[in-house]
C-alpha positions in Angstrom: 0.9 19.0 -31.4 1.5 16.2 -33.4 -1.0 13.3 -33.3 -0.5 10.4 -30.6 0.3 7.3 -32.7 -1.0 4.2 -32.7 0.5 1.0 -34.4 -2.4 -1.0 -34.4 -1.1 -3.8 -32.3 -3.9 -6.7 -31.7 -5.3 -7.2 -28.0 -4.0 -10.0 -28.3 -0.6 -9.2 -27.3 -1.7 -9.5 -24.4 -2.9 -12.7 -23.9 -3.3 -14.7 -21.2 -4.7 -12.1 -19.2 -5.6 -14.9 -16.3 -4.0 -17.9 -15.3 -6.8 -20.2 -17.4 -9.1 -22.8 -15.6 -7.7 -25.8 -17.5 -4.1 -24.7 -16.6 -1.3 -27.1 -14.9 -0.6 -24.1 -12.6 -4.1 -23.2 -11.1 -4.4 -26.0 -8.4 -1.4 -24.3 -7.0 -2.3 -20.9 -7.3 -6.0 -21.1 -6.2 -4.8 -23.4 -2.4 -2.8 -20.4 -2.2 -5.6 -17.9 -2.3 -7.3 -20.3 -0.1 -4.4 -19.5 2.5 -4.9 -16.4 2.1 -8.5 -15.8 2.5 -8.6 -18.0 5.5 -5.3 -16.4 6.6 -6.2 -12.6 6.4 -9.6 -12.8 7.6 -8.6 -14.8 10.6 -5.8 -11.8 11.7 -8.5 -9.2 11.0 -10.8 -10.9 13.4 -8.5 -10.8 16.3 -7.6 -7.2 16.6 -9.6 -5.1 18.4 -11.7 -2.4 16.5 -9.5 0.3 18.2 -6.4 -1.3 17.6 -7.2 -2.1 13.9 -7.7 1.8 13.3 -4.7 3.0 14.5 -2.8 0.0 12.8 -4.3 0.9 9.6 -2.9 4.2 10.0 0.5 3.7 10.9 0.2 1.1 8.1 -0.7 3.9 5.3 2.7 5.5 6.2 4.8 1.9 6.1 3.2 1.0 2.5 4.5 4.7 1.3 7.8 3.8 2.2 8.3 0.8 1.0 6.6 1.3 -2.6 8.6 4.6 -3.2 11.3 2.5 -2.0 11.0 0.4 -5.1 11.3 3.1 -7.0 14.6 4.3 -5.2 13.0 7.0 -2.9 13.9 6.7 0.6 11.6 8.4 2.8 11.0 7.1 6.3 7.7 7.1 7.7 8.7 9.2 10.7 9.7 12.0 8.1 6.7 11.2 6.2 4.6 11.7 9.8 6.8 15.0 9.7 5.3 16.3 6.1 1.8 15.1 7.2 2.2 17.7 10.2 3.4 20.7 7.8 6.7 20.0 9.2 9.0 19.5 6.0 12.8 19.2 5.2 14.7 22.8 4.4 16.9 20.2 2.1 14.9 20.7 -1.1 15.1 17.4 -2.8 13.9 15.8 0.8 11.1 18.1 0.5 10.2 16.8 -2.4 10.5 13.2 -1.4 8.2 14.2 1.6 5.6 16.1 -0.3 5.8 12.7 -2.9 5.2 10.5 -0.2 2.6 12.8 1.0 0.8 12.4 -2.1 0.6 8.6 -1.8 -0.6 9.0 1.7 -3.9 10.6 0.5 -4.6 8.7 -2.3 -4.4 5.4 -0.3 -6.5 7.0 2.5 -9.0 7.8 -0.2 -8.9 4.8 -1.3 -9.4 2.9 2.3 -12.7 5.6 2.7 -13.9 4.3 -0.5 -13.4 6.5 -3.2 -12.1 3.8 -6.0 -14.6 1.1 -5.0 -16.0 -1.1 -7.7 -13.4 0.7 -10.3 -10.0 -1.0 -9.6 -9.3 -1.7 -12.3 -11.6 0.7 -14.4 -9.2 2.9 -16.7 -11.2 6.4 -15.2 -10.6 4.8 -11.5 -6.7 4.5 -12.5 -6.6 7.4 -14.4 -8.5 9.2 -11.6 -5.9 7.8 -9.1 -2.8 8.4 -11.0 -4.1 12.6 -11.0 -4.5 12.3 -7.5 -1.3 11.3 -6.8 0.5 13.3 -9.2 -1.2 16.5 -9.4 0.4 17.0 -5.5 3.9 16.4 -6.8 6.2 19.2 -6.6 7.4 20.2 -10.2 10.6 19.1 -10.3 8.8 14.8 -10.2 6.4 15.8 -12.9 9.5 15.6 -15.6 11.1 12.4 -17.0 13.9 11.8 -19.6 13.7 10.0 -22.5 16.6 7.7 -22.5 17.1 8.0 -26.3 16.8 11.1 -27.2 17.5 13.2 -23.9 14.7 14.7 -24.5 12.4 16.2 -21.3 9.1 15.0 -21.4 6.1 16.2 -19.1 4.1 14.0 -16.9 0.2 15.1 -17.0 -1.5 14.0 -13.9 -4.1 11.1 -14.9 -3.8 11.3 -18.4 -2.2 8.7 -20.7 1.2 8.9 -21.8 1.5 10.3 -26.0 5.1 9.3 -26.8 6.5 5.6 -26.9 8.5 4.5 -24.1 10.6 1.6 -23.3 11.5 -0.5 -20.0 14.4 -2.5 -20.1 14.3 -4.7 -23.3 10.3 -4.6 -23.0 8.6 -1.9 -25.2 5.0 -1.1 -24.3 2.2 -0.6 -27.0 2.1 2.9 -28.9 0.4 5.5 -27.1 -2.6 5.4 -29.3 -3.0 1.6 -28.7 -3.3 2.2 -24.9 -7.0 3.3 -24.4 -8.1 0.0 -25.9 -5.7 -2.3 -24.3 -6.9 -0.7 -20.7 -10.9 -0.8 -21.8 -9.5 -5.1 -22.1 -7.7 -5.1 -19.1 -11.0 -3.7 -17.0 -13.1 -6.5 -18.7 -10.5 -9.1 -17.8 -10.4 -8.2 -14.3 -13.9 -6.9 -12.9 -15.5 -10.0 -12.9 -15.4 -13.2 -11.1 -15.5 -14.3 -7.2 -13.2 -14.1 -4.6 -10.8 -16.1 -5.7 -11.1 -15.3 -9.3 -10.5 -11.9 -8.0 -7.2 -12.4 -5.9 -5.4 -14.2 -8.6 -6.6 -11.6 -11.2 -4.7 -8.7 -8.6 -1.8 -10.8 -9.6 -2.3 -10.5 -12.9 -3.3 -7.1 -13.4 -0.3 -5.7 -11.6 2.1 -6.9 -14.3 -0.4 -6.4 -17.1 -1.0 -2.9 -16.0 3.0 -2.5 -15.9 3.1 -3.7 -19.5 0.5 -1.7 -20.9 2.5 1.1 -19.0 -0.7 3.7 -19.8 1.2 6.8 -17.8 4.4 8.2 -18.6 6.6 7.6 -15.4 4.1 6.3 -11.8 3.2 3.2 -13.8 4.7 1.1 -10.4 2.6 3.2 -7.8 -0.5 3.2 -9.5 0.0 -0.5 -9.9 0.9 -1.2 -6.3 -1.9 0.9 -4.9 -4.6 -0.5 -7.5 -3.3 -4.2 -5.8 -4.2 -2.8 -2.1 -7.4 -1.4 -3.6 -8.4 -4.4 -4.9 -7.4 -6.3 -1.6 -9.1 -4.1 0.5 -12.2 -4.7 -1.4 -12.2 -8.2 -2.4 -9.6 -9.6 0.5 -11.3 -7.3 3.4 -7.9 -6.8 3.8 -8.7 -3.9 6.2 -5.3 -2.2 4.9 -3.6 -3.8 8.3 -0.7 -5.4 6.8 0.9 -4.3 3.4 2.2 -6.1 0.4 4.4 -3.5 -0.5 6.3 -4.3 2.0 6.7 -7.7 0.8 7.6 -6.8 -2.7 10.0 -4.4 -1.2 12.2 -6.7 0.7 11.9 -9.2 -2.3 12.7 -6.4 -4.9 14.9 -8.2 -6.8 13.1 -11.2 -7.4 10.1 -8.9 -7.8 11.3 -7.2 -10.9 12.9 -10.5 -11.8 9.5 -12.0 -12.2 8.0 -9.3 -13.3 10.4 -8.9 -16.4 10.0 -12.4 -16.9 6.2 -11.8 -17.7 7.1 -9.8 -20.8 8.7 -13.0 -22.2 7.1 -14.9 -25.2 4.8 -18.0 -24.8 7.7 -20.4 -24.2 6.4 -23.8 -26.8 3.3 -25.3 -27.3 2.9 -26.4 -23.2 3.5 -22.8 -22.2 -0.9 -21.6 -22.7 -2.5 -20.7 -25.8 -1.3 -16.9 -25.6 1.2 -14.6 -27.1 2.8 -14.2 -23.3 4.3 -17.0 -21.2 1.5 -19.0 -18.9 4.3 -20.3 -16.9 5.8 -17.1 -16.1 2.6 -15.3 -15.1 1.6 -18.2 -12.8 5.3 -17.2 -11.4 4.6 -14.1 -10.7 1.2 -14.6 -9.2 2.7 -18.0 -7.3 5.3 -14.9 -5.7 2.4 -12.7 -5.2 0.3 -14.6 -3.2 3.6 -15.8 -1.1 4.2 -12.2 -0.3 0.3 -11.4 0.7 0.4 -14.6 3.0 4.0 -14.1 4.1 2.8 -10.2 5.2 -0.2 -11.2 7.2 1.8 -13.5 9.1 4.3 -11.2 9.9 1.7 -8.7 11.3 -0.2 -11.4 13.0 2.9 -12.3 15.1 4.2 -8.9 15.4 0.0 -7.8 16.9 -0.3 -10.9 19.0 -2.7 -9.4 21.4 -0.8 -10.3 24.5 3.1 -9.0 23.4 1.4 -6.2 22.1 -0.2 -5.3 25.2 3.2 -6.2 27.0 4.9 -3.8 25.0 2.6 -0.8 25.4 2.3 -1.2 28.9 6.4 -2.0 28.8 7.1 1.6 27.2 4.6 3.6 29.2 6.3 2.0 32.3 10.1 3.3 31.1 8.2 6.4 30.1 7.1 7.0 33.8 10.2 6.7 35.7 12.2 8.6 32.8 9.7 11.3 34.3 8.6 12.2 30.7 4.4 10.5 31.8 2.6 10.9 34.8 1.8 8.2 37.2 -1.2 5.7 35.6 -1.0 6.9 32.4 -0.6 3.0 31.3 -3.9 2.4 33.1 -5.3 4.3 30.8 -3.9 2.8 27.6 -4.6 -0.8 29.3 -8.6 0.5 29.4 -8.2 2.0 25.8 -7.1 -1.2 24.4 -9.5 -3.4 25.8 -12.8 -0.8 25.3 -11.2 0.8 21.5 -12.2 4.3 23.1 -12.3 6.0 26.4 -14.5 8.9 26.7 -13.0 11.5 28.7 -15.4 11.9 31.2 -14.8 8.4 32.1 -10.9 9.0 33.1 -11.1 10.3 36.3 -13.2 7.2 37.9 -10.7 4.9 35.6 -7.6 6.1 37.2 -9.3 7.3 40.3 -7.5 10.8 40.0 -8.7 14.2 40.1 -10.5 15.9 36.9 -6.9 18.3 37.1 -4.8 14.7 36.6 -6.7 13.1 34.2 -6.3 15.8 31.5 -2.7 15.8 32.7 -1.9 11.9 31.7 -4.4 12.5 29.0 -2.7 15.8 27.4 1.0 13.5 28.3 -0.1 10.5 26.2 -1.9 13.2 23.3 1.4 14.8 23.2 3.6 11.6 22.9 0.8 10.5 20.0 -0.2 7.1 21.5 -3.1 8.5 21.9 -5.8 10.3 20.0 -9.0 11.8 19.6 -11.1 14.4 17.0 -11.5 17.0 19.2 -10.5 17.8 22.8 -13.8 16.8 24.4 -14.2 13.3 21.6 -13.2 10.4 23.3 -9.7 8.8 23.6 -8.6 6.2 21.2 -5.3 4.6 20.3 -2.8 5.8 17.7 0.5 4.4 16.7 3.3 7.0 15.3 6.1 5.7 13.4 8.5 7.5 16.1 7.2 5.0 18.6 7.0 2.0 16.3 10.6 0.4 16.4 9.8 -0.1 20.4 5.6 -0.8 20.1 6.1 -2.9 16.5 9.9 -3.9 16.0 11.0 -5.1 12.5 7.4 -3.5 11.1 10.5 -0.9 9.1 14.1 0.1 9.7 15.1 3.0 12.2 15.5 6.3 11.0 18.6 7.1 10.0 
């Protein structure tokens, strides 16, 4: 193997890291995070404990859409539901677009249980995330193409990319160059409050996209490093997604983000090699999406629609014949207590033992309702089949 090369090219290219202290654009940019602290944490005190969970969840499955979206891979979050079951497409290239979006499934759930906490930004954490994601890829997404030469090249899970690449008219460091540009980018970002914190996720997720350490994933890794570090430092509770945001806003998105790469524009423009102006853009867009997200999901989980429309469903649900009788009783009392223990659902519809597990096993089946064994208690769940009737507009039907 011939030795990864590396130019030389001064840290400094990629100056300013942060929107500076003294800068024309932070007053802006910091009543923004303001929004969004006081913004997020009020929605997350609202919802119930039970609700949040299964919202979370159905959440993990609308963020994998929409990223791979981005990246021009349409798979629907009931078909990604489908995968998570074992159930997968005989089309081979849906399969593979089912096992990819599998992929980003359990690397966000391991990152909502923890496992990148205090390393967001840590080159092993991204490294460490980027092989988790890629190492269950099926072959045929592990290859890219070098535009130039036609040449294949092979992607190795979580290690750094040995061969120069280009995106668009920008052309990231040399390979060589990228272990110390990453080893800045940690020291740039792990430090600082809550609000130095939220506008550094702004930051980092173009400045990780220009290092572009990895030889294709670069926009995943990016995207879920951004909910990692908003789950950590937001308490974000992974409720509401900025993927989605970004997705819906692609073109600007990559508009801004391109922008990024651009020189320092004069002498007013910061004191780096990069434009100030454009990264205050970029994080001015990002922050809009975060605060436009969590208002969406705040309207959409209003506590008393929400209730209206579960109860509304199980209701049409009933006289189609497809529940028993009281089965919405027994969501209403899972909604307000977050769990139901099954011994308790006898007294709560005042039914037989016999009928209880029959509206229990009915809402189980219909996956409204869950629980971690059959004697664990009862709790909500919300599966993307169900969501264009319990959560319309959260994504498109599937089709």
């Amino acid at each position: 193997m011939s030795a990864v090369i590396d130019r030389g090219e001064r840290i400094a290219l990629m100056e300013p890291l942060v929107v500076g202290e003294g800068s024309a654009h932070r007053g802006r940019l910091t009543d923004r995070v303001l929004d969004l602290v006081a913004q997020a944490a009020a929605f997350r005190a609202r919802l119930p404990v039970g609700v949040e969970s299964a919202l979370a969840g159905l959440v993990r499955s609308m963020n994998c859409y929409y990223s791979n979206l981005i990246e021009g891979h349409y798979t629907h979050p009931v078909a990604i539901e489908r995968a998570l079951a074992g159930d997968y497409s005989p089309d081979s290239r849906q399969r593979d677009l089912q096992l990819e979006a599998e992929a980003h499934i359990h690397v966000q759930s391991w990152i909502d249980a923890g496992g990148l906490k205090g390393r967001e930004t840590a080159p092993e954490g991204l490294c460490e995330l980027h092989r988790r994601f890629c190492e269950r890829l099926p072959d045929d997404l592990l290859w890219v193409e070098d535009p130039d030469t036609g040449q294949h090249l092979r992607v190795f899970p979580g290690a750094y990319r040995t061969h120069d690449v280009r995106i668009g008219r920008h052309v990231p460091v040399s390979p060589g160059a990228v272990e110390r540009f990453m080893q800045r980018f940690h020291a740039a970002y792990s430090r600082g409050g809550q609000a130095d914190r939220m506008l550094g996720a702004a930051c980092a997720h173009h400045r990780l996209l220009w290092i572009h350490p990895f030889l294709d994933g670069n926009g995943r890794v990016a995207r879920l490093m951004s909910h990692a570090i908003l789950v950590e430092h937001l308490n974000s509770g992974g409720v509401w997604s900025v993927a989605r945001g970004l997705a819906r806003s692609e073109g600007r998105y990559k508009q801004l983000l391109a922008a990024c790469d651009e020189p320092r524009r004069g002498d007013r423009d910061g004191r780096g090699q990069l434009s100030e102006a454009a990264l205050a853009d970029f994080v001015d867009f990002f922050l809009e999406v975060c605060i436009d997200q969590v208002a969406f999901m705040e309207r959409l989980m209003e506590p008393g629609r929400f209730r209206e429309r579960i109860l509304r469903w199980a209701e049409d649900r009933v006289r189609a014949d497809e529940l028993p009788g009281r089965s919405g009783r027994l969501l209403e009392a899972v909604l307000y207590r977050g769990e139901v223990p099954r011994a308790d659902v006898p007294g709560l519809l005042d039914v037989s033992e016999r009928q209880a597990r029959r509206v229990t096993s009915a809402l189980v089946k219909q996956g409204i309702l869950a629980s971690d064994s059959s004697r664990a208690p009862l709790r909500l769940a919300l599966p993307a089949a169900l969501a264009p009737e319990l959560m319309p507009g959260l994504f498109p039907p599937e089709g």
